[in-house]
C-alpha positions in Angstrom: -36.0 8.8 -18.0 -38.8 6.7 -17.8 -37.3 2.9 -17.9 -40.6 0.9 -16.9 -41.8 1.2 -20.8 -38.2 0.0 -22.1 -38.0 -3.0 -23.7 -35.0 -5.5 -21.7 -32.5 -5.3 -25.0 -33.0 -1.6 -24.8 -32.4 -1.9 -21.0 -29.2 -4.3 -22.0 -28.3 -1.6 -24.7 -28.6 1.1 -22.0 -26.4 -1.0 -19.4 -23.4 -1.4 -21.6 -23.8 2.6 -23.0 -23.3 3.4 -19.0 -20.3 0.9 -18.3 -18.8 2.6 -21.7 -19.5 5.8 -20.3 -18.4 5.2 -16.8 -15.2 3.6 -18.2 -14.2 6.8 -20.3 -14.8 8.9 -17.2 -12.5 6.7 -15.2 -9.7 7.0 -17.3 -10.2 10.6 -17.2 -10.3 11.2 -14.1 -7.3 9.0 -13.5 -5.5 11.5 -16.5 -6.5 14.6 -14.4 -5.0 12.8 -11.5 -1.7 12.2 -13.0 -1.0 15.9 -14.5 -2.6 17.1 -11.1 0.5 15.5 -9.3 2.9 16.0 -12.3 2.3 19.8 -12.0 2.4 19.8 -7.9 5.8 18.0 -8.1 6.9 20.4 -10.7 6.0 23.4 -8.7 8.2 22.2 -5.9 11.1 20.9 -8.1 10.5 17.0 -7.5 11.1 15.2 -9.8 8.2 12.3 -10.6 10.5 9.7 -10.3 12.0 10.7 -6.9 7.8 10.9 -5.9 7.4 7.6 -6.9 10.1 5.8 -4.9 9.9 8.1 -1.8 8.5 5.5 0.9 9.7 2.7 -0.2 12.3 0.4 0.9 15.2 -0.8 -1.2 14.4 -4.5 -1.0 10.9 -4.4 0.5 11.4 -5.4 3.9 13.7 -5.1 7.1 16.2 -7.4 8.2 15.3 -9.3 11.2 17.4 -7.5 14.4 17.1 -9.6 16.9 15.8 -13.9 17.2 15.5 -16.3 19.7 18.5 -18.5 20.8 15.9 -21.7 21.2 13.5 -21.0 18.4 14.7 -19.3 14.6 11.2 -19.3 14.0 10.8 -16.4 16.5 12.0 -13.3 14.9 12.0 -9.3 15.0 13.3 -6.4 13.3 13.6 -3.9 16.1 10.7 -2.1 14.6 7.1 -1.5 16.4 6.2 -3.1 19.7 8.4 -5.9 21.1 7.0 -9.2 20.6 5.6 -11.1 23.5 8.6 -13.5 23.8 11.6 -10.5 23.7 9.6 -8.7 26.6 9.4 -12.0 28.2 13.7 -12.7 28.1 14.3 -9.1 28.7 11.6 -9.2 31.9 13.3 -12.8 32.8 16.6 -10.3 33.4 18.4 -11.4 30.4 20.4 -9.1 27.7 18.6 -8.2 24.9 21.9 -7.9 22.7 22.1 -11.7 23.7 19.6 -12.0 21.2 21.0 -9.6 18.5 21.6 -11.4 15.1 
């Protein structure tokens, strides 16, 4: 396709025929998507809605674990690396259950 000898509305006409086009595709691919995983999660006898939910946490985040007697703002949840300051009180010899909420 030769667009050098188009005029610019037939360019603009063009342009939206390819974002209408690209759009249908989109949705779809995102339909083959969808009966792709319902069909995998049928085949192994999950249900969709367990799929869904698996990873998550009930309310989104953890509760902080452990916080610093001298400053609230200094938390952690017990989860990951230990945060500069709990390495520092545990390396200072003190209990880390002293700091257990």
């Amino acid at each position: 396709m030769d667009l050098s000898n188009m005029s610019l509305g037939d360019l603009r006409n063009l342009q939206e025929q390819i974002k209408q086009e690209m759009k249908k595709r989109e949705q779809q691919e995102v339909q083959k998507a969808r009966e792709q995983i319902l069909a995998i999660a049928q085949s192994v006898g999950v249900p969709l809605k367990d799929l869904i939910t698996t990873g998550r946490g009930k309310s989104g985040s953890v509760a902080v674990r452990y916080r610093h007697p001298d400053n609230a703002n200094q938390q952690w949840t017990g989860r990951g690396r230990q945060p500069k300051w709990v390495k520092e009180w545990v390396e200072g010899g003190k209990s880390l259950d002293k700091l257990r909420v």
